[in-house]
GUTOR-766226 format. One line per field, with one value per residue (C-alpha): x, y, z; chain; residue number from 0. Coordinates in nm, 4 decimals, padded with zeros to 6 digits, always signed. Example, Ala and Ser with C-alpha at 12.3 -4.5 7.8 and 13.67 -1.06 7.14 Angstrom:
# GUTOR-766226
u [+01.2300/+01.3670]
v [-00.4500/-00.1060]
w [+00.7800/+00.7140]
chain [A/A]
resi [0/1]
END
This chain:
# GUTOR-766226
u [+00.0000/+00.0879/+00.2137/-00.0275/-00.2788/-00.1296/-00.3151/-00.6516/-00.6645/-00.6396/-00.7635/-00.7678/-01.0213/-01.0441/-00.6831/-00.5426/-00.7282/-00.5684/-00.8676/-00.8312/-00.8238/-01.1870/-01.3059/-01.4414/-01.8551/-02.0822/-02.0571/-02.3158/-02.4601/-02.7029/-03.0211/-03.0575/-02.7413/-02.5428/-02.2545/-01.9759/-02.0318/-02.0127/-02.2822/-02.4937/-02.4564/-02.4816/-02.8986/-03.1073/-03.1607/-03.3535/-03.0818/-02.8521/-02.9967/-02.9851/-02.6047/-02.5024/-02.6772/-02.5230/-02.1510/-02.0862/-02.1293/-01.8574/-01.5756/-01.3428/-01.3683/-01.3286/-01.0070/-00.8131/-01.1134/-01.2316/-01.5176/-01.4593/-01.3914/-01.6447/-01.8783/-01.7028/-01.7477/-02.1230/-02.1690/-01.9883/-02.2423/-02.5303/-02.5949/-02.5906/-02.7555/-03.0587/-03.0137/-03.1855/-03.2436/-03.5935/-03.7491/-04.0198/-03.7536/-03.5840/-03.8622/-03.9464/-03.6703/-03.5481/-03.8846/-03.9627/-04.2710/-04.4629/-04.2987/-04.1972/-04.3120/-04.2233/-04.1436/-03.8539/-03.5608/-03.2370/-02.9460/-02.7903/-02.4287/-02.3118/-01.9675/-01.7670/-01.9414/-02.2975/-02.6196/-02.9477/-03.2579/-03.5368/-03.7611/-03.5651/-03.7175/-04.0470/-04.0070/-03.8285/-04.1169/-04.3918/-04.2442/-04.2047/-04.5565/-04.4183/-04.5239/-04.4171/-04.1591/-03.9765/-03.6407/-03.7295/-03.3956/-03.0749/-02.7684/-02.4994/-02.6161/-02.4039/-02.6039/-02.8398/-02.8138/-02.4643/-02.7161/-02.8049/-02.4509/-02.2778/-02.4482/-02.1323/-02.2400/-02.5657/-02.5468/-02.4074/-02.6806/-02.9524/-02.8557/-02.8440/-03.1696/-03.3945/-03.2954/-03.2845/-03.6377/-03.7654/-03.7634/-03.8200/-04.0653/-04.2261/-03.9320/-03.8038/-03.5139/-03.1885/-02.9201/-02.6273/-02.3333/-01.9732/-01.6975/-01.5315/-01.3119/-01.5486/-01.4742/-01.5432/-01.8643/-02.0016/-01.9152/-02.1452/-02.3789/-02.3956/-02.3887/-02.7883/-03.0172/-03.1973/-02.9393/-03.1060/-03.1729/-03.0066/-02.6525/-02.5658/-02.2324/-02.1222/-01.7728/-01.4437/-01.0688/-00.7648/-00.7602/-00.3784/-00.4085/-00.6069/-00.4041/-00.3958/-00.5837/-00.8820/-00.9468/-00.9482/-01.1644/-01.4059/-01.4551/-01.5422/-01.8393/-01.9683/-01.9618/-02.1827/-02.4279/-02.4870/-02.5511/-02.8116/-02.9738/-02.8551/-02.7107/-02.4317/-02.4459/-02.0765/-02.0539/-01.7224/-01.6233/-01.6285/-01.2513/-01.1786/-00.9409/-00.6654/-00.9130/-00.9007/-00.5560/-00.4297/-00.6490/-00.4419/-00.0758/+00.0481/+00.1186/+00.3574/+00.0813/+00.3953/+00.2381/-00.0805/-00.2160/-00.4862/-00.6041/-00.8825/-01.1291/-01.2401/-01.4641/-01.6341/-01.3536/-01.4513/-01.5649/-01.8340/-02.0445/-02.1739/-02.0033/-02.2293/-02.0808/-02.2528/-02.3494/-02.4455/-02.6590/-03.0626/-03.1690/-03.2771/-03.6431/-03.6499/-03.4310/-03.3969/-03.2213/-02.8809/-02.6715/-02.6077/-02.2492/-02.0124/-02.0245/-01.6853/-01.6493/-01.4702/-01.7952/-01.9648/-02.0650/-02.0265/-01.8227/-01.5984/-01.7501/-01.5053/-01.3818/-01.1041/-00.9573/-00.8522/-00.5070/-00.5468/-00.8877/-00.8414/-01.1900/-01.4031/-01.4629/-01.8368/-01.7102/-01.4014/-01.6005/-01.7601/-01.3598/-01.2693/-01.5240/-01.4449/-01.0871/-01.1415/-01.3574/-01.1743/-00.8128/-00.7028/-00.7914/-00.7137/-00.3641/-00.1628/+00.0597/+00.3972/+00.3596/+00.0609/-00.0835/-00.3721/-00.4049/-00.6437/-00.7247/-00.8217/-01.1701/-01.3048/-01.5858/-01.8200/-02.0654/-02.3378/-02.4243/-02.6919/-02.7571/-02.5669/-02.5475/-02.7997/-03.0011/-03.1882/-03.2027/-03.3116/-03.0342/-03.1666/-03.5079/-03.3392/-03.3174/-02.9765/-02.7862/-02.5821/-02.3601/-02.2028/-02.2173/-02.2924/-02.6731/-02.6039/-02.5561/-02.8352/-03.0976/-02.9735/-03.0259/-03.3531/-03.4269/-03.3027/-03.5390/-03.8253/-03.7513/-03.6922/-04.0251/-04.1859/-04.0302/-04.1061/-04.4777/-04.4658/-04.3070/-03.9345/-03.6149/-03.4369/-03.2291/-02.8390/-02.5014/-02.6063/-02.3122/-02.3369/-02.6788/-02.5845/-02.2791/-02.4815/-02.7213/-02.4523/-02.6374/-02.9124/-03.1092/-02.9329/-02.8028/-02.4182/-02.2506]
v [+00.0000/+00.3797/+00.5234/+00.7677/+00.5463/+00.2860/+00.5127/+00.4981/+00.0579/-00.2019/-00.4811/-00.5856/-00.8214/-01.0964/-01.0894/-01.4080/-01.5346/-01.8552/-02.1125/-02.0895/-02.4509/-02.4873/-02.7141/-03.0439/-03.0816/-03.1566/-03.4835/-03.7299/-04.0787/-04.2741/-04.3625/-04.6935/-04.7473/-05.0798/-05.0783/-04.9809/-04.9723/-04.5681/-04.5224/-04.7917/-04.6654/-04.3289/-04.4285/-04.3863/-04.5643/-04.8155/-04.9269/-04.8816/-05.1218/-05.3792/-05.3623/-05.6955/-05.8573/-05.6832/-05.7359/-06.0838/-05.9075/-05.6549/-05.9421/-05.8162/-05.4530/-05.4711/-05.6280/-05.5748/-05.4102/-05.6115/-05.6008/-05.3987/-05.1233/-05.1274/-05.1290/-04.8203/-04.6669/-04.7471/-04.5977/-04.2898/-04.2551/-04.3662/-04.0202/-03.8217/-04.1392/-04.0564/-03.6780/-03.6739/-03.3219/-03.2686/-02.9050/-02.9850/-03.0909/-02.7874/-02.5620/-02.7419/-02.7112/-02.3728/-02.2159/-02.1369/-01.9717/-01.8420/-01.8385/-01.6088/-01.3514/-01.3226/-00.9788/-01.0912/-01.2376/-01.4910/-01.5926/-01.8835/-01.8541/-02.1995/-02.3010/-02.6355/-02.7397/-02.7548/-02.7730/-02.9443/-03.0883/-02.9342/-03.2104/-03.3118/-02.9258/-03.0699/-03.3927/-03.2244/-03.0092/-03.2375/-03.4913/-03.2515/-03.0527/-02.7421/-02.4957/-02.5793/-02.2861/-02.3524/-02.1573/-01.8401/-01.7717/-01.9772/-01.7584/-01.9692/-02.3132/-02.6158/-02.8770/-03.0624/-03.3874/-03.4505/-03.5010/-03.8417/-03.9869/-03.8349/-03.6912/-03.4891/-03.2560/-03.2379/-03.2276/-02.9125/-02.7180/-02.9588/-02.8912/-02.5078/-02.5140/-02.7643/-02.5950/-02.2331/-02.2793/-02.4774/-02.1825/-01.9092/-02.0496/-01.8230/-01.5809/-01.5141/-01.7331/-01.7158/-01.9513/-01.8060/-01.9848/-01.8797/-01.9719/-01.5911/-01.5016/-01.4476/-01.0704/-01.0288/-01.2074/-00.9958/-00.6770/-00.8287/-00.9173/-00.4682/-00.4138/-00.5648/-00.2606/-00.4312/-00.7223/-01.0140/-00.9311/-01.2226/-01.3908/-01.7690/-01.8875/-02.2527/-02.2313/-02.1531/-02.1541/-02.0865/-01.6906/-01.7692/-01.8125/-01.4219/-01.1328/-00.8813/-00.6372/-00.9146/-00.9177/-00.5517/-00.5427/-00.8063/-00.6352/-00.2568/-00.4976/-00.6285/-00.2995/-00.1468/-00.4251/-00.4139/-00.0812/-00.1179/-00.3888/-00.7183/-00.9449/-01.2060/-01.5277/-01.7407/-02.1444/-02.1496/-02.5011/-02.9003/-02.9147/-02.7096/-02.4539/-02.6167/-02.6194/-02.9149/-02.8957/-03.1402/-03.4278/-03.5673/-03.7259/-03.4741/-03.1704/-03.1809/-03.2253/-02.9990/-02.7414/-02.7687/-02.4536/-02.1605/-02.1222/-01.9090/-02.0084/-01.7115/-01.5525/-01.6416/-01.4621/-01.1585/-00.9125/-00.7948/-01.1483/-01.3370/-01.6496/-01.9572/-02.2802/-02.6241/-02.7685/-03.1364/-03.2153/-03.1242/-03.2700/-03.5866/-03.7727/-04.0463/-04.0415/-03.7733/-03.4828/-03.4371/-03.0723/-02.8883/-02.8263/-02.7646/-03.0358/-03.2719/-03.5765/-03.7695/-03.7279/-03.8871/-03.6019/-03.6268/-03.2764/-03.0951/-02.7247/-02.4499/-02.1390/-01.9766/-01.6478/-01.4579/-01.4404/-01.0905/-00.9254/-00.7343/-00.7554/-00.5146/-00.2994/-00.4145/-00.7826/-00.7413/-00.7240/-01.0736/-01.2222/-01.1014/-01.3047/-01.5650/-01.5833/-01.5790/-01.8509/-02.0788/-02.0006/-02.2487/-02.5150/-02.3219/-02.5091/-02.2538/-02.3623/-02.3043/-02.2920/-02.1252/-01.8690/-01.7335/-01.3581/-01.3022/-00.9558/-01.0825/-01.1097/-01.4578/-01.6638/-01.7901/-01.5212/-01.8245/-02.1828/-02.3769/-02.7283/-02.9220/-03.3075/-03.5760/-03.3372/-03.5007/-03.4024/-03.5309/-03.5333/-03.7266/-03.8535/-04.0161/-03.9209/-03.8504/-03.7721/-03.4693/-03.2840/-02.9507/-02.5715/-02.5725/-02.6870/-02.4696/-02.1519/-02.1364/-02.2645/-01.9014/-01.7095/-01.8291/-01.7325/-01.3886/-01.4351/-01.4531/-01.1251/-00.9822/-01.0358/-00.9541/-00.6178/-00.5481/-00.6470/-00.3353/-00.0990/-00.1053/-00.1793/-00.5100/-00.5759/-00.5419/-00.6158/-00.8104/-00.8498/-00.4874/-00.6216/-00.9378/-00.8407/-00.5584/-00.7510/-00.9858/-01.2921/-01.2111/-01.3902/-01.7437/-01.9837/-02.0030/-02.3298]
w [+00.0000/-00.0428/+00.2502/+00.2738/+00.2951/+00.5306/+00.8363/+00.7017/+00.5656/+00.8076/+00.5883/+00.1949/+00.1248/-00.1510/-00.3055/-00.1286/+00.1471/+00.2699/+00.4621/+00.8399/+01.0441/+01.1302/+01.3878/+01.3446/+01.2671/+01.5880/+01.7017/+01.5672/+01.7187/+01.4812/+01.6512/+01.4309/+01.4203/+01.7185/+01.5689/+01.8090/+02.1753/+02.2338/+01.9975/+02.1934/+02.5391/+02.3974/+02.2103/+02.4951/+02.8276/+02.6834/+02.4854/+02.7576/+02.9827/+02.7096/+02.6906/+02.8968/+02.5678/+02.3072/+02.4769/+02.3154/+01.9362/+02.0117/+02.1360/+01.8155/+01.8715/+02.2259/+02.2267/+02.5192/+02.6803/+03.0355/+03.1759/+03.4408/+03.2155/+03.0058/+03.3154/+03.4236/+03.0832/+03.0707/+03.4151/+03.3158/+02.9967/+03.1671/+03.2360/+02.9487/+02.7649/+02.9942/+02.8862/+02.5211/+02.4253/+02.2195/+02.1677/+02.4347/+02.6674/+02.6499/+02.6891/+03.0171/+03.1559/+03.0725/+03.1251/+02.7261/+02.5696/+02.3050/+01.9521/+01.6947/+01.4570/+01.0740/+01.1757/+01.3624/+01.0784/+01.2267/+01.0409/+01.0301/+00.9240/+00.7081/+00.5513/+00.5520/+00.2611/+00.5314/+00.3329/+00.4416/+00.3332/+00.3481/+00.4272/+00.7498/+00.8318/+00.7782/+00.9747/+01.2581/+01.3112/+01.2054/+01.4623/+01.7641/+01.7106/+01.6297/+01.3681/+00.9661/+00.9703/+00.5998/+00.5978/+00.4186/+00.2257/+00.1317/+00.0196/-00.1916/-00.0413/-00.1765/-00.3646/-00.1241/-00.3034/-00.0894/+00.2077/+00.0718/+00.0003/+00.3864/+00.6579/+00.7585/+00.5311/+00.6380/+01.0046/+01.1596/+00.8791/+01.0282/+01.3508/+01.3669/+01.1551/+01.3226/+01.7191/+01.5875/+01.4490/+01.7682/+01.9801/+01.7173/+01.5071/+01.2483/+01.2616/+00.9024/+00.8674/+00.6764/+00.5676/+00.4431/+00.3275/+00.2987/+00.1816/+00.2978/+00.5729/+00.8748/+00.8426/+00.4519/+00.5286/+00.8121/+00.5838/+00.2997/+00.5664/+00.6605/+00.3072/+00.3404/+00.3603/+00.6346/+00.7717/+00.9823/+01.3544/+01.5145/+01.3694/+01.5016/+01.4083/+01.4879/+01.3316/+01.4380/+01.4349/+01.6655/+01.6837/+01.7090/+01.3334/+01.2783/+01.1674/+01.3967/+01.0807/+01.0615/+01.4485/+01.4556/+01.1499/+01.2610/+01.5939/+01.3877/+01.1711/+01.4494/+01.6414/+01.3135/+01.3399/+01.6827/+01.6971/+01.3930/+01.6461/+01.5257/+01.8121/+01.6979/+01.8663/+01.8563/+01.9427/+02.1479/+02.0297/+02.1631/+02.2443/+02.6000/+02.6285/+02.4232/+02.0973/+01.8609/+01.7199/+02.0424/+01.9346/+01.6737/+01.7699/+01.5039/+01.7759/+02.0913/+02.4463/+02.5696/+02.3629/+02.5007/+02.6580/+02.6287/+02.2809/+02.2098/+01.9668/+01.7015/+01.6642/+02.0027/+02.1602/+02.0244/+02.3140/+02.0549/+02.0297/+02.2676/+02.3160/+02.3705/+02.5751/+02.6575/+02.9674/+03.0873/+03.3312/+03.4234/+03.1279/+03.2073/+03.0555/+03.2302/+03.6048/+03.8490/+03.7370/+03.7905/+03.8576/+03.5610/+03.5156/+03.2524/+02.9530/+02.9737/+02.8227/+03.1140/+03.2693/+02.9946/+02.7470/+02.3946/+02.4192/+02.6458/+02.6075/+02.4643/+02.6516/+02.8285/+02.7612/+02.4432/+02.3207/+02.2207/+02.3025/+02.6575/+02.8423/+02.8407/+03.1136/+03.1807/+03.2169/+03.4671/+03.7941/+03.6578/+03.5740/+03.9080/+04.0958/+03.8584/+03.9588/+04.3293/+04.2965/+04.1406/+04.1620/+04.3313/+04.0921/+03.7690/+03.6029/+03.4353/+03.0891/+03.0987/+02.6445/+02.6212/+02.9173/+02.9799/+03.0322/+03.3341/+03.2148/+02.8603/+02.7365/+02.9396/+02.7222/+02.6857/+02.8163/+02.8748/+02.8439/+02.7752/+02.7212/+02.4743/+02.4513/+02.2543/+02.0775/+01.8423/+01.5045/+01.1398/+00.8747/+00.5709/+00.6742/+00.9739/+01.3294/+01.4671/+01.8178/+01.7948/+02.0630/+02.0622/+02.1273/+01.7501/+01.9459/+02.2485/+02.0014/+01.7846/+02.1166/+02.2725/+01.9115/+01.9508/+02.2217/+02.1549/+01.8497/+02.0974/+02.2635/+01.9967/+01.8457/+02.1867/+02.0902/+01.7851/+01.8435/+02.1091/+01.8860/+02.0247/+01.9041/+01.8709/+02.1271/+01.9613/+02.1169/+02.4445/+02.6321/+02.8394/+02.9443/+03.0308/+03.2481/+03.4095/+03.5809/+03.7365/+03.5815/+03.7715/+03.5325/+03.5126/+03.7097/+03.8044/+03.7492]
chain [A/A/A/A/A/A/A/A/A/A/A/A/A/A/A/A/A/A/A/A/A/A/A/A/A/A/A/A/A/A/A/A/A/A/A/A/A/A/A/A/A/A/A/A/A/A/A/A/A/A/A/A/A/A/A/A/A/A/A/A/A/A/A/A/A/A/A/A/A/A/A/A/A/A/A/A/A/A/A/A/A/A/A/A/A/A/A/A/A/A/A/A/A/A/A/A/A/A/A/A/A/A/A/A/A/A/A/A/A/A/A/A/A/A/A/A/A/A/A/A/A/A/A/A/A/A/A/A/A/A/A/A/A/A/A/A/A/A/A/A/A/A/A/A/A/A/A/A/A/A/A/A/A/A/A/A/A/A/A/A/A/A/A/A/A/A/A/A/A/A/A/A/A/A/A/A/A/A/A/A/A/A/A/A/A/A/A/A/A/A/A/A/A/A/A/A/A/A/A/A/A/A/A/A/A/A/A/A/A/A/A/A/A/A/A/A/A/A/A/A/A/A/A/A/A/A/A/A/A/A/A/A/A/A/A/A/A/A/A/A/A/A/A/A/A/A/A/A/A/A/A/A/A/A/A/A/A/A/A/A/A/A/A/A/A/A/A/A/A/A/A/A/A/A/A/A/A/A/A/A/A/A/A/A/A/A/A/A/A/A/A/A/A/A/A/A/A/A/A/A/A/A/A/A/A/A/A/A/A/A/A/A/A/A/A/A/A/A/A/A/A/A/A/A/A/A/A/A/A/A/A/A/A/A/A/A/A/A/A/A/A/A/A/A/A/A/A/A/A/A/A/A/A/A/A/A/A/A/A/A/A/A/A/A/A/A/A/A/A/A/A/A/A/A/A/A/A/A/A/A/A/A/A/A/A/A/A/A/A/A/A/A/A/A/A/A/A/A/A/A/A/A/A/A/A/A/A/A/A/A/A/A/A]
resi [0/1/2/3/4/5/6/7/8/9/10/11/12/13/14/15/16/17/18/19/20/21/22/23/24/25/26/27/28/29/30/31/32/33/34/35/36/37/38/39/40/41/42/43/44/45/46/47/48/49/50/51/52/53/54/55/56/57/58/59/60/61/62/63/64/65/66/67/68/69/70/71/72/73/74/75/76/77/78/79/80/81/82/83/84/85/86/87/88/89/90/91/92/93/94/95/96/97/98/99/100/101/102/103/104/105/106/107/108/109/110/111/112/113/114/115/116/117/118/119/120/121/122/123/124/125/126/127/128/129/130/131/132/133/134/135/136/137/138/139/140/141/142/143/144/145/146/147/148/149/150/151/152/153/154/155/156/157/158/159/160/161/162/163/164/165/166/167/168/169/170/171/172/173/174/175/176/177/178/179/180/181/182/183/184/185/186/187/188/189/190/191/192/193/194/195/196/197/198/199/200/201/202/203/204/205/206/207/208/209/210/211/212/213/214/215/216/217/218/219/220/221/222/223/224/225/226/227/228/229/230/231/232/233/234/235/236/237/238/239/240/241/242/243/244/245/246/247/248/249/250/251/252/253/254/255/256/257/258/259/260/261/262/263/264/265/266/267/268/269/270/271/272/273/274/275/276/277/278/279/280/281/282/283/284/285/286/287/288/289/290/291/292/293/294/295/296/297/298/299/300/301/302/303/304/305/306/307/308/309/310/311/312/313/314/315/316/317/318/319/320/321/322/323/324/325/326/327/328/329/330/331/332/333/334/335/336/337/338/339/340/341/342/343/344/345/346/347/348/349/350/351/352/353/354/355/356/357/358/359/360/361/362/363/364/365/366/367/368/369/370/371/372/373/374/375/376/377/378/379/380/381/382/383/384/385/386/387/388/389/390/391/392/393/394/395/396/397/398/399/400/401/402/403/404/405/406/407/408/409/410/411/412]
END
């Protein structure tokens, strides 16, 4: 660039624009499926209780495995098998009502190569009683025929569809896929006269990876929207702090550490992680707490601190109390720090193991904050409509309001 104009650019779009790392899709358990032992303890208790007669078929993927550890491991998934996650379900027990208005518009961000069928729409909400709400608009959708050959193509679009729609039904509803860096995309999203009210995003990648130009510039678009009244709603990934990278033998575990996922770290979303627990059908509930899959989740919720966003100053008091909570227990890495005084995430959580979904005329399990994200855009849906209905705004960036009541409407965990 010019030197004169080096002062006033901080970010060319669409000359080179190399794919970031992305994490891996939700993760998906077949509901007609026996045919590895997670995915049969995982069904539903039913199934569960039947395992003692399925044991003998799995003798030659077991292997080494004895008994006594695949009791331990059925004990350990009991629980979350008796957690299956259905629209109904979730308006129990998070106290939901009343739906959308076509007034109201969501967008459902979608990129990976994600499409979905529209049909598994239909079924999902013919199946669970819930108003036929087709999606209204698809932007640059792949070909939905890929839906019939892999449902890894399928599912995350399913996913964020089906749940977003569950709460918010009615509300004029947008897919839009990508294939743009996050930032370029949220620009052409601003560049719509009237851009949708609510964003859920259920991607991500290390924000290690980000130039410093594309945080700053995603941070000024998301500023813009919010103050036109759309609220951005960020999944903060399935892999804990150390992010997705550690799960293959491919990268040193002495390099494990604090790796913020983006964009959820971005102070100017609101960062959505899962939880476990309280969700139960069919046995007394159990505490909700953070999702981990040592205690038998599908997912170990995303969060942690940025590697470059300070906090805000709205959300220190809430990372002090944090910290003086916890400190004792918190493990620092020697590679890869955290900064205390860093933007924390997520911002909330919400339920996110064995939701059940439809991906190609079939019902499915799937786990991940890719559910927990679009169940809270929803809901922000919901308000939102309540709003407009009454002549006010829509609601906007959400995280001053959230911090400033303290979380005096939610639970702590």
């Amino acid at each position: 660039l010019p030197d004169h104009l080096i002062d006033y650019i901080h970010t060319v779009f669409d000359i080179a624009d190399f794919p970031l790392p992305d994490t891996p899709g939700p993760l998906i358990l077949s509901s007609n499926q026996n045919d590895n032992l997670d995915q049969l303890i995982d069904l539903s208790v039913n199934e569960v209780n039947q395992l003692d007669a399925y044991i003998p078929n799995f003798s030659k993927q077991l292997k080494d495995k004895t008994n006594e550890i695949i009791r331990s491991d059925y004990n350990r998934r009991l629980v979350a098998a008796t957690q299956i996650i259905t629209p109904s379900n979730l308006r129990s027990v998070y106290g939901i009502t009343g739906y959308g208005s076509t007034k109201a518009s969501q967008l459902v961000y979608g990129s990976s190569s994600q499409t979905f069928l529209p049909s598994d729409i239909t079924a999902f909400e013919s199946k669970n009683k819930l108003p036929l709400t087709p999606v209204s608009y698809t932007i640059n959708a792949p070909n939905n025929t890929v839906c019939k050959k892999s449902i890894i193509t399928c599912a995350e679009a399913s996913l964020d569809l089906e749940y977003i729609l569950a709460i918010s039904n009615n509300v004029t509803t947008t897919y839009w896929y990508s294939t743009k860096s996050y930032t370029a995309w949220l620009i052409s999203v601003g560049n719509q006269s009237n851009p949708q009210q609510v964003i859920t995003i259920s991607y991500g990648s290390y924000e290690i990876y980000v130039s410093q130009s594309q945080l700053y510039s995603f941070n000024v678009e998301a500023i813009k929207l919010g103050l036109r009244g759309v609220s951005i709603v960020v999944a903060t990934g399935d892999d804990g702090v150390t992010g997705f990278l550690w799960e293959s033998t491919n990268y040193n575990l002495s390099q494990c550490g604090y790796y913020a996922m983006w964009p959820a770290s971005s102070p100017y979303v609101t960062a959505i992680g899962g939880t476990m627990g309280g969700m139960e059908t069919v046995a007394a509930k159990t505490p909700e707490v953070a999702s981990q899959s040592n205690l038998g989740a599908g997912i170990t919720t995303g969060g942690g601190f940025s590697n470059n966003y300070t906090a805000l100053s709205f959300m220190i008091n809430a990372q002090t109390n944090y910290f003086s909570t916890v400190a004792s227990t918190i493990i620092q890495s020697k590679y890869q720090p955290y900064v205390a005084t860093n933007r924390g995430y997520p911002d909330l959580s919400l339920a996110a193991n064995n939701y059940q979904v439809y991906i190609n005329g079939n019902l499915y399990y799937v786990s991940g904050t890719s559910a927990s994200a679009p169940v809270f855009a929803g809901l922000v849906s919901l308000v939102n409509s309540y709003r407009i209905a009454r002549n006010m705004s829509t609601l906007g960036y959400l995280n001053p309001s959230i911090y400033s009541n303290n979380g005096g409407y939610t639970r702590d965990i």
